[in-house]
DSSP file (Angstrom, degrees, kcal/mol; ACC not computed):
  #  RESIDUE AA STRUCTURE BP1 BP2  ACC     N-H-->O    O-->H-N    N-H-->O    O-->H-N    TCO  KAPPA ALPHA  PHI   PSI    X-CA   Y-CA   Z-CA
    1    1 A X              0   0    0      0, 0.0     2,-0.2     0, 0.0    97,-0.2   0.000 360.0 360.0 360.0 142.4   -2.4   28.0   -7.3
    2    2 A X  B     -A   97   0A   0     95,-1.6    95,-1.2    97,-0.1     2,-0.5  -0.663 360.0-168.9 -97.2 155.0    1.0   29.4   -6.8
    3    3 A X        -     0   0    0     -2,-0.2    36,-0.7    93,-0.2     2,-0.5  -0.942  21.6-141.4-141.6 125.0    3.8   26.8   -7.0
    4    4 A X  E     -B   38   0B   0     -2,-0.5    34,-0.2    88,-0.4    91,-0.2  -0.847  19.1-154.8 -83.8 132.9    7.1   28.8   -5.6
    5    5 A X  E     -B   37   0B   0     32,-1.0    32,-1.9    -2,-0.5     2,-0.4  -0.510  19.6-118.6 -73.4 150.1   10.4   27.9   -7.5
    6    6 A X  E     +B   36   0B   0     30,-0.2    30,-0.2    -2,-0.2     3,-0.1  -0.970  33.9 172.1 -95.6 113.2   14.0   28.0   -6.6
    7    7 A X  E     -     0   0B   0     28,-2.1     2,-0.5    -2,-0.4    29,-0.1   0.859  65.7  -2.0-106.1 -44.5   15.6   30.5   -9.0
    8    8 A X  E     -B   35   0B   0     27,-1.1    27,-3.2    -3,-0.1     2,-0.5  -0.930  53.7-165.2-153.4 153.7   18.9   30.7   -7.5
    9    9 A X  E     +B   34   0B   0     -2,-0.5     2,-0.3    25,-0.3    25,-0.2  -0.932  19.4 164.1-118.4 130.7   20.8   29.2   -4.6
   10   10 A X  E     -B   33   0B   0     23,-2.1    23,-2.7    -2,-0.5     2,-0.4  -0.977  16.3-154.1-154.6 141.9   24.2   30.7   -3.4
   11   11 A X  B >   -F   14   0C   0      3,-0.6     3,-1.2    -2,-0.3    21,-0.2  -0.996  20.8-138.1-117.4 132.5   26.4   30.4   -0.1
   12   12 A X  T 3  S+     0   0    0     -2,-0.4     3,-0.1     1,-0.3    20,-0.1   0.214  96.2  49.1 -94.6  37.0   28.3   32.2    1.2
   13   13 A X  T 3  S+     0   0    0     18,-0.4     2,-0.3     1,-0.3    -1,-0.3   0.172 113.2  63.9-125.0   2.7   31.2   29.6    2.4
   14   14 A X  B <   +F   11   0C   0     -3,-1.2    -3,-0.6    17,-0.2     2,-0.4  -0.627  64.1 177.7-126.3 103.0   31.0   28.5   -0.7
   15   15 A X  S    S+     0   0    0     -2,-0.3     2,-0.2    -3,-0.1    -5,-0.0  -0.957  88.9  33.0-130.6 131.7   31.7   30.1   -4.2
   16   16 A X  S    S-     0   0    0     -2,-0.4    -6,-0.1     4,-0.1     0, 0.0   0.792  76.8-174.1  13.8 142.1   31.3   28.3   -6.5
   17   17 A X  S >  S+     0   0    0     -2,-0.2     3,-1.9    -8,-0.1    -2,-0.1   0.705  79.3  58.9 -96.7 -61.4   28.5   26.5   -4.8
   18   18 A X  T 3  S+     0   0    0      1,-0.3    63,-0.1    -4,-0.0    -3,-0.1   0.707 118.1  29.8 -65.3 -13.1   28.3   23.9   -7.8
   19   19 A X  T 3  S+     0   0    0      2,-0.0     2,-0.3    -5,-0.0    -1,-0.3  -0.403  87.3 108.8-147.1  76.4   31.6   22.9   -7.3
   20   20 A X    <   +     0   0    0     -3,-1.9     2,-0.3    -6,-0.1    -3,-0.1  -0.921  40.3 179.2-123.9 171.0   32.5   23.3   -3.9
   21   21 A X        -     0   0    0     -2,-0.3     2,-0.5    60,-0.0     3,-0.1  -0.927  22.5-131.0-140.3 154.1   33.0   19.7   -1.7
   22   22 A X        -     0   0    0     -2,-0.3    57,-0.1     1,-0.2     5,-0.1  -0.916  22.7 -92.5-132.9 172.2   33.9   19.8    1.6
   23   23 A X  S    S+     0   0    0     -2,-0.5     2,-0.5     1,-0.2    -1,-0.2   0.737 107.7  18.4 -18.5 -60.9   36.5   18.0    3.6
   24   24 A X    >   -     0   0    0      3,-0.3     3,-1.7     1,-0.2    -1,-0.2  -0.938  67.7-144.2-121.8 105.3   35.0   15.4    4.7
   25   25 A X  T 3  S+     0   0    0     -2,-0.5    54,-0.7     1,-0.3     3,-0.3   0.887 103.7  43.2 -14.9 -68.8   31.4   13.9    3.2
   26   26 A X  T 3  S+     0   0    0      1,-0.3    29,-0.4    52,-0.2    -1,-0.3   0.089 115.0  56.2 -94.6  11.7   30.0   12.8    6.7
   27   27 A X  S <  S+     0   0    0     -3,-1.7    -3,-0.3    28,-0.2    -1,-0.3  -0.369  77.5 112.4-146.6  77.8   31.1   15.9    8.4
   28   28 A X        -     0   0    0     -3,-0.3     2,-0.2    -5,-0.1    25,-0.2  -0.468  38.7-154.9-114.0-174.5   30.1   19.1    7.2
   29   29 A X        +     0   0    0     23,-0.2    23,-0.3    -2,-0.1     2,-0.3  -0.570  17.4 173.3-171.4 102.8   28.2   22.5    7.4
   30   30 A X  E     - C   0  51B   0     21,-3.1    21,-2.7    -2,-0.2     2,-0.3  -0.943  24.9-136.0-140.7 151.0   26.9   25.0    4.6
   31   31 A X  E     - C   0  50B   0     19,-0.3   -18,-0.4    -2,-0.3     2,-0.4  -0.921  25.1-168.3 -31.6  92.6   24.9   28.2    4.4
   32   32 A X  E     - C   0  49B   0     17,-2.1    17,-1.2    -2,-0.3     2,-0.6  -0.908   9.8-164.7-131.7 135.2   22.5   28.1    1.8
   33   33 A X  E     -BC  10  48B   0    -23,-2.7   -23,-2.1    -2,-0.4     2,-0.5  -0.967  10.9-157.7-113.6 146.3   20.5   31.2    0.5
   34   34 A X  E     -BC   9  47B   0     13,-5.2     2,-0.6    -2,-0.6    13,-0.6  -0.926   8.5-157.2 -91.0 102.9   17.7   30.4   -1.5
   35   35 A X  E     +BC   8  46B   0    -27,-3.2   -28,-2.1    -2,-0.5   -27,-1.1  -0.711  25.7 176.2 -74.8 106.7   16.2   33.1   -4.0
   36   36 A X  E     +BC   6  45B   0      9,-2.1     9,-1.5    -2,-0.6   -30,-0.2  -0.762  11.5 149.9-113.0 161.2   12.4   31.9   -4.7
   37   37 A X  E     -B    5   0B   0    -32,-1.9   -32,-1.0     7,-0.2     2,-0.4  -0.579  31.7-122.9-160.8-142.8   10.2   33.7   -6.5
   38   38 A X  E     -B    4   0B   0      3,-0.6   -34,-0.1   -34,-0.2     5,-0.1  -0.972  22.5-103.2-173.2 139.0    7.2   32.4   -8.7
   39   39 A X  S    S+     0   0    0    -36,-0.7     3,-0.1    -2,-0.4   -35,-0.1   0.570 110.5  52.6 -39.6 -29.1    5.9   32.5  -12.0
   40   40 A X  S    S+     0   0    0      1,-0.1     2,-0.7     2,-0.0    -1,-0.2   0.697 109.3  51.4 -98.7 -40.3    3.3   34.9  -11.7
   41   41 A X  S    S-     0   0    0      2,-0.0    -3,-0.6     0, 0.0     2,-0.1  -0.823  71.1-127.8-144.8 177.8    5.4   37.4  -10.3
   42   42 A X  S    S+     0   0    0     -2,-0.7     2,-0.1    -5,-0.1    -3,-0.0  -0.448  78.0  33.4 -90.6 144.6    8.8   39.3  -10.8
   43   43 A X  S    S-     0   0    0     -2,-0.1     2,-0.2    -5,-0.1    -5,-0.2   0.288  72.0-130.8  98.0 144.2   11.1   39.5   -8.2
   44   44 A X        -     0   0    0     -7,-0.1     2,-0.3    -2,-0.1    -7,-0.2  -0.439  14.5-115.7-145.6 161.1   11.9   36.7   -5.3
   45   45 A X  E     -C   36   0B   0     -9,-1.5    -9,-2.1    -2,-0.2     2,-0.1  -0.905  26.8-120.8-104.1 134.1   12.3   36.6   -1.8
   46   46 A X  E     +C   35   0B   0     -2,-0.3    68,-1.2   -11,-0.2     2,-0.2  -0.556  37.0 169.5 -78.3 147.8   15.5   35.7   -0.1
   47   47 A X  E     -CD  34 113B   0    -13,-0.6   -13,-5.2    66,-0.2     2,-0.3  -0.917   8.3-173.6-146.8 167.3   15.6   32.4    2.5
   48   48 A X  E     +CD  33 112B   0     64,-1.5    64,-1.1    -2,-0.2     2,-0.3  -0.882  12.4 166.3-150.7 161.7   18.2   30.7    4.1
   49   49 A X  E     -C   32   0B   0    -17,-1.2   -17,-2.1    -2,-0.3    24,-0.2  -0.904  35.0-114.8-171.7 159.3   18.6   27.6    6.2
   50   50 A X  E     -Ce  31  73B   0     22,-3.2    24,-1.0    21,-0.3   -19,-0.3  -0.743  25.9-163.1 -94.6 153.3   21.9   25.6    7.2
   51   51 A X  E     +Ce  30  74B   0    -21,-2.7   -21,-3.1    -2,-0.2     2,-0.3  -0.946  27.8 136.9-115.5 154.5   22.6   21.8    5.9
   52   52 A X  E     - e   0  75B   0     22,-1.1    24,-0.7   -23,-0.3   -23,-0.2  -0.914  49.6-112.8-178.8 167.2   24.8   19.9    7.4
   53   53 A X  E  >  - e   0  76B   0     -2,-0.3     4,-2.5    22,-0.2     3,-0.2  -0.392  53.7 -89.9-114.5-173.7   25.0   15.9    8.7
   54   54 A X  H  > S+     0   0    0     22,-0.6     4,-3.0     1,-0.2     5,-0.2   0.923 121.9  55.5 -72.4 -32.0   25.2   15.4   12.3
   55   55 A X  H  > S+     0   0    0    -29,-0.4     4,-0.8     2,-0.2    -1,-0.2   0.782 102.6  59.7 -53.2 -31.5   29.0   15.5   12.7
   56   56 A X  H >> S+     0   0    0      1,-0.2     4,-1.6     2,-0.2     3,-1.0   0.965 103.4  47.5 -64.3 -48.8   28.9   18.4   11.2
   57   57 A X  H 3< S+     0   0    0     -4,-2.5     4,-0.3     1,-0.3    -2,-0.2   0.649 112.2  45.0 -56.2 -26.9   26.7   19.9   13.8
   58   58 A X  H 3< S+     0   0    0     -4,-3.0    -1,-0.3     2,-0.2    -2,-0.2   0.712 107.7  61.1 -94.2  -1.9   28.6   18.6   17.1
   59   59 A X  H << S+     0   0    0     -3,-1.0     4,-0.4    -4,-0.8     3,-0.4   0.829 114.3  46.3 -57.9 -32.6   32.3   20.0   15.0
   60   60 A X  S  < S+     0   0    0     -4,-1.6     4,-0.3     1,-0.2    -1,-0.2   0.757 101.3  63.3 -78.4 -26.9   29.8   23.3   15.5
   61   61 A X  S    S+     0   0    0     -4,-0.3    -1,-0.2     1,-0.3    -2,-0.2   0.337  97.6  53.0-105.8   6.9   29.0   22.8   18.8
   62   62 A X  S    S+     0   0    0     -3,-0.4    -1,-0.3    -4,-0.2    -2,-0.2   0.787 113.8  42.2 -81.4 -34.3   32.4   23.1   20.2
   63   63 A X  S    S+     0   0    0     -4,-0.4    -2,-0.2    -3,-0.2     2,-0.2   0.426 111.2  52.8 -95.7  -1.7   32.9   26.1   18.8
   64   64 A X  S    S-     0   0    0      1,-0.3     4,-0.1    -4,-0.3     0, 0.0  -0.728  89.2 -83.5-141.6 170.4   29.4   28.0   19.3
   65   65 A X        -     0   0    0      2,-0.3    -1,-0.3    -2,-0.2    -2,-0.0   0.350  62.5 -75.6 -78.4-167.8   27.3   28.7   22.3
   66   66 A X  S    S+     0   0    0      2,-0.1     2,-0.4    -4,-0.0    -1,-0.1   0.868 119.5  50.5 -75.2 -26.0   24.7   26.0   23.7
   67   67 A X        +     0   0    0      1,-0.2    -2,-0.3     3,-0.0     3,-0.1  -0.843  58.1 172.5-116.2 145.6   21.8   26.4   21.1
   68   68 A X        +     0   0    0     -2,-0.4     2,-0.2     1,-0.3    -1,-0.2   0.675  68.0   8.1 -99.9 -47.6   23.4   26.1   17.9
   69   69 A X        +     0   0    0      4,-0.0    -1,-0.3     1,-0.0     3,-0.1  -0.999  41.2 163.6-138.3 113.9   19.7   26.0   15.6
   70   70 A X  S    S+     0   0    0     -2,-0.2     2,-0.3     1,-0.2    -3,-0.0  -0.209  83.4  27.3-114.8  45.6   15.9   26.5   16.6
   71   71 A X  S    S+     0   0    0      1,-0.0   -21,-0.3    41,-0.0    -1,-0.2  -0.756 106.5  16.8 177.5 133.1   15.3   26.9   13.0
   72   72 A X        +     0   0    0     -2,-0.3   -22,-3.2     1,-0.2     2,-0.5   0.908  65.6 134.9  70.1  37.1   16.2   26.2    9.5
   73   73 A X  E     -e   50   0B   0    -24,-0.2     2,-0.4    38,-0.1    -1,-0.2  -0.940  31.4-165.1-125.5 137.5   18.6   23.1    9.5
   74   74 A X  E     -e   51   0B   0    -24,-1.0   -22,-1.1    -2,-0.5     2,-0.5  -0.983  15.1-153.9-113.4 138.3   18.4   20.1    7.0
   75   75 A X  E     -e   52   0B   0     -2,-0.4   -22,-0.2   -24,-0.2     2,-0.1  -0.920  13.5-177.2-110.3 103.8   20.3   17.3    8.1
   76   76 A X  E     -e   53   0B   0    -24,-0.7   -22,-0.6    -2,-0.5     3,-0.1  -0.417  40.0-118.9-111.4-161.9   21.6   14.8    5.8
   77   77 A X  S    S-     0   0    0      1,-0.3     2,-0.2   -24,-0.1   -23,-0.2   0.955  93.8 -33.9 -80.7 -42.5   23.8   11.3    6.2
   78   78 A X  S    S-     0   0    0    -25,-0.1    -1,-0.3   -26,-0.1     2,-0.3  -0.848  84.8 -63.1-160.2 177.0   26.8   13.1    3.9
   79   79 A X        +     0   0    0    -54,-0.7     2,-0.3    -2,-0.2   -57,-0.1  -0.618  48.5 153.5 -90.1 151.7   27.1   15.3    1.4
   80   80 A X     >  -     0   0    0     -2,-0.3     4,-0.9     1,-0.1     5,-0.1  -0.832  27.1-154.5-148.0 137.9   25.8   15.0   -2.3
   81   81 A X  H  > S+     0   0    0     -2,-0.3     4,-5.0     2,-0.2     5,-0.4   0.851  93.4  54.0 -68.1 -64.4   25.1   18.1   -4.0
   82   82 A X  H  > S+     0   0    0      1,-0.2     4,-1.8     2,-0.2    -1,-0.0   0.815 107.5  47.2 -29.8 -63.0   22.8   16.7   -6.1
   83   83 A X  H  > S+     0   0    0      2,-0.2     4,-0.8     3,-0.1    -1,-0.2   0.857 107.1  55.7 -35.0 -69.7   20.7   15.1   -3.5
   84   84 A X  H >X S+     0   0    0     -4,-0.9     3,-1.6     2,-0.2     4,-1.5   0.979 113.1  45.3 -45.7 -69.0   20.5   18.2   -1.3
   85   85 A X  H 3X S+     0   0    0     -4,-5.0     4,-2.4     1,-0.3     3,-0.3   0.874 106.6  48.2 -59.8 -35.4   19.1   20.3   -4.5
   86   86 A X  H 3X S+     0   0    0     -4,-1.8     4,-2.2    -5,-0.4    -1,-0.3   0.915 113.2  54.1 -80.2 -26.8   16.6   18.4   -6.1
   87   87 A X  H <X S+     0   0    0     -3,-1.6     4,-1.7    -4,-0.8    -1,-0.3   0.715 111.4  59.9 -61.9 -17.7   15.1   17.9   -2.0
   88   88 A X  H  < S+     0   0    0     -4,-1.5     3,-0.4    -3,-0.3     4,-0.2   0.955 101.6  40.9 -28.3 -82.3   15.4   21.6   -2.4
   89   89 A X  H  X S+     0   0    0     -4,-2.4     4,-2.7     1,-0.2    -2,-0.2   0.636 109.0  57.3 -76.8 -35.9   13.4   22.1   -4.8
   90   90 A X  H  < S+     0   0    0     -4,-2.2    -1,-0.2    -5,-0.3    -2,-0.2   0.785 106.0  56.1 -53.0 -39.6   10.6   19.6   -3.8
   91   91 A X  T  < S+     0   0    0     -4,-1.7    -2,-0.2    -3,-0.4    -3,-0.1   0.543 110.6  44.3 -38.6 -28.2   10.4   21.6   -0.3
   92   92 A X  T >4 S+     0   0    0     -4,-0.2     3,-2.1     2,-0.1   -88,-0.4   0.861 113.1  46.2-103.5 -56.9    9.8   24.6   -2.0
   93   93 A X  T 3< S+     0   0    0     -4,-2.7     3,-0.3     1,-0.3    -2,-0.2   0.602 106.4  62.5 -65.9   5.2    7.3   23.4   -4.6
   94   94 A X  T 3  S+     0   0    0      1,-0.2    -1,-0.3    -4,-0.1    -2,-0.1   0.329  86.4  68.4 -93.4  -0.2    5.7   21.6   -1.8
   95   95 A X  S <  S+     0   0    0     -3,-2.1    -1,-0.2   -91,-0.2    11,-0.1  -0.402  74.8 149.2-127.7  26.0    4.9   25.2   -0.1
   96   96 A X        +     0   0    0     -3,-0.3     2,-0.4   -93,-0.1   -93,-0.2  -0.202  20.6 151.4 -81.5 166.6    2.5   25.4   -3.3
   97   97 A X  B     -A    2   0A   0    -95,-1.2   -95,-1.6     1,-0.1    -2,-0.1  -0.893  55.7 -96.9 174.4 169.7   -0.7   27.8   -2.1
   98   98 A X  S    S+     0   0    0     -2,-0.4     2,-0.3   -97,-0.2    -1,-0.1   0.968  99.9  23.0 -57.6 -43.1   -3.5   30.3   -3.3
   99   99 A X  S  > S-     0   0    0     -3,-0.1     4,-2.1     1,-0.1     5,-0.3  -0.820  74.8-116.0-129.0 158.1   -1.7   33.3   -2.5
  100  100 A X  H  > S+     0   0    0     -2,-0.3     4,-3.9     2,-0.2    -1,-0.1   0.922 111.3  62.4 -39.6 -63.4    1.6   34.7   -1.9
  101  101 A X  H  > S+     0   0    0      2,-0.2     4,-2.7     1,-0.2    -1,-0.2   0.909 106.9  41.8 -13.0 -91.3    0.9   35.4    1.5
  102  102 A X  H >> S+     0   0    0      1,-0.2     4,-1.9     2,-0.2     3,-0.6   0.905 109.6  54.8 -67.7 -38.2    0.3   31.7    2.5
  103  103 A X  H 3X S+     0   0    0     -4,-2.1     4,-0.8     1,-0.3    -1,-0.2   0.830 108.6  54.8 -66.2 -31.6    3.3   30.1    0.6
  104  104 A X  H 3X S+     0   0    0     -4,-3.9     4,-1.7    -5,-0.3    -1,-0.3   0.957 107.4  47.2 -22.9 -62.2    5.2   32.7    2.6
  105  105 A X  H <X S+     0   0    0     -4,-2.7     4,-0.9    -3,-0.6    -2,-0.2   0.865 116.1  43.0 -66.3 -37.2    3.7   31.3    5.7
  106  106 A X  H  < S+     0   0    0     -4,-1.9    -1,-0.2     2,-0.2     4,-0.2   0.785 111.4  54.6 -91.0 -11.7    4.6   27.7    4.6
  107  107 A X  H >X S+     0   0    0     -4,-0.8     4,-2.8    -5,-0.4     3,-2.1   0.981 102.4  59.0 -53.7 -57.3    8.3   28.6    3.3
  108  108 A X  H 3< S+     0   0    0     -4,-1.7    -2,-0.2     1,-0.4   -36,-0.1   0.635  93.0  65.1 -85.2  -4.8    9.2   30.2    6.8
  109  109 A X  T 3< S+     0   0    0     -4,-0.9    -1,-0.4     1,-0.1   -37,-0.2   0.766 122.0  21.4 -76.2  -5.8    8.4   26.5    8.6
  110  110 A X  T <4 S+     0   0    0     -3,-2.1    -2,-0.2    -4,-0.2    -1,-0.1   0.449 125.7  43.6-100.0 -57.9   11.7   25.3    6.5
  111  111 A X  S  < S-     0   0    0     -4,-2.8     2,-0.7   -62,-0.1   -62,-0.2  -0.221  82.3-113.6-110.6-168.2   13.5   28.1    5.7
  112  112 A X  E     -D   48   0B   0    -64,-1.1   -64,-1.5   -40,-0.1     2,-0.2  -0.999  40.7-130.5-143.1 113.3   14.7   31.2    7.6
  113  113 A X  E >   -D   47   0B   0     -2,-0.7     2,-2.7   -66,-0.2     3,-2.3  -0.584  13.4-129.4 -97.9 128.9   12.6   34.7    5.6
  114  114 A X  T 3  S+     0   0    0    -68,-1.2    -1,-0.1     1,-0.3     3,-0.1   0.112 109.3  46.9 -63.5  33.3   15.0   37.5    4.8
  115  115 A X  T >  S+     0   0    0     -2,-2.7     3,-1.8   -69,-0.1    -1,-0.3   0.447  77.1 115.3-161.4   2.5   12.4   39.8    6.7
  116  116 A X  T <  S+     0   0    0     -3,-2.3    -2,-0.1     1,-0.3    -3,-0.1   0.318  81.1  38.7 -60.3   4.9   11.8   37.7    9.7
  117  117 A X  T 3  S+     0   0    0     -3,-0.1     2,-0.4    -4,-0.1    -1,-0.3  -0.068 117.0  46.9-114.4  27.6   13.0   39.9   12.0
  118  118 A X  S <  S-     0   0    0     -3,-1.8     2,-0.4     0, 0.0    -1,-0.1  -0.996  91.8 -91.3-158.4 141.1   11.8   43.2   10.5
  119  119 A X        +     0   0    0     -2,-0.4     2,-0.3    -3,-0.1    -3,-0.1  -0.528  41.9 179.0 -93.0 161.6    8.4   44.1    9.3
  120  120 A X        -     0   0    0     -2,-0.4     3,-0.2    -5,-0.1    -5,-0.0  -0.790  39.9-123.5-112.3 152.0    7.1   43.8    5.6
  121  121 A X  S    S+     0   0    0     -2,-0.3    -1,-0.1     1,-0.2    -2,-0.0   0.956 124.7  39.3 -69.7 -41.4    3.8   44.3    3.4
  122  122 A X  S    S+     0   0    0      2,-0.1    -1,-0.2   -22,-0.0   -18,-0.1   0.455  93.2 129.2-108.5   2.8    4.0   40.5    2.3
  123  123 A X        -     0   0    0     -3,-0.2     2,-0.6     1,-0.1   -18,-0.1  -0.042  54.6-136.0 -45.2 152.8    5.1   39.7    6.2
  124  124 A X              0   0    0    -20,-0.1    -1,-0.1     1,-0.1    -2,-0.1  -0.988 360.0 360.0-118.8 135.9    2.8   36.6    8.0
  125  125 A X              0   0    0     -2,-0.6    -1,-0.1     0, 0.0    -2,-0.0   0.495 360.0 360.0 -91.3 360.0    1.7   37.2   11.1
């Protein structure tokens, strides 16, 4: 059984990640890439998905076209760092499977696959 890991998580509206906060708790919006990778083998796969609470999401929806998301958003009540990661990291280890291949396939219902537009060897059809 594979169990995928989070090896490192970085945004890019935020650097520092671990100690960034954002204006407002209950109204927010972050970018999160994931790097996951596995025990068994070297090297990780990139994924990404927005979190943000719901305020955050209509503050976005002035500002962006009509569909905002058909993919890859977590939504929580405010922000906690804490919170968000460790559900993180339970999502991902929950995406546990025989082969690479399917724990790909069960990542990309969550997360957003650095290779989803473009094809790949380790691609799921």
């Amino acid at each position: 059984m594979i169990v995928p890991r989070i090896d490192y998580i970085h945004s890019p509206d935020a650097d520092p990640l671990e100690s960034w906060r954002p204006q407002f708790a209950d109204q927010f919006e972050i970018l999160l890439e994931l790097s996951i990778g596995d025990e068994k083998n070297d090297g990780d796969n990139i994924f990404s998905c927005v979190v943000a609470t719901p305020k955050g999401v209509l503050q976005h929806m002035r500002h962006r076209e009509f569909v905002i998301y058909d993919k890859a958003i977590i939504l929580v009540q405010f922000y906690d760092w804490n919170a968000i990661r460790t559900h993180l990291e339970h999502l991902v280890a929950s995406c546990s499977a025989r082969t690479w291949r399917d724990v790909l396939g069960l990542l990309r219902r969550y997360f957003q696959y650095e290779y989803d537009d473009c094809h790949h060897p380790n691609d799921v059809n």
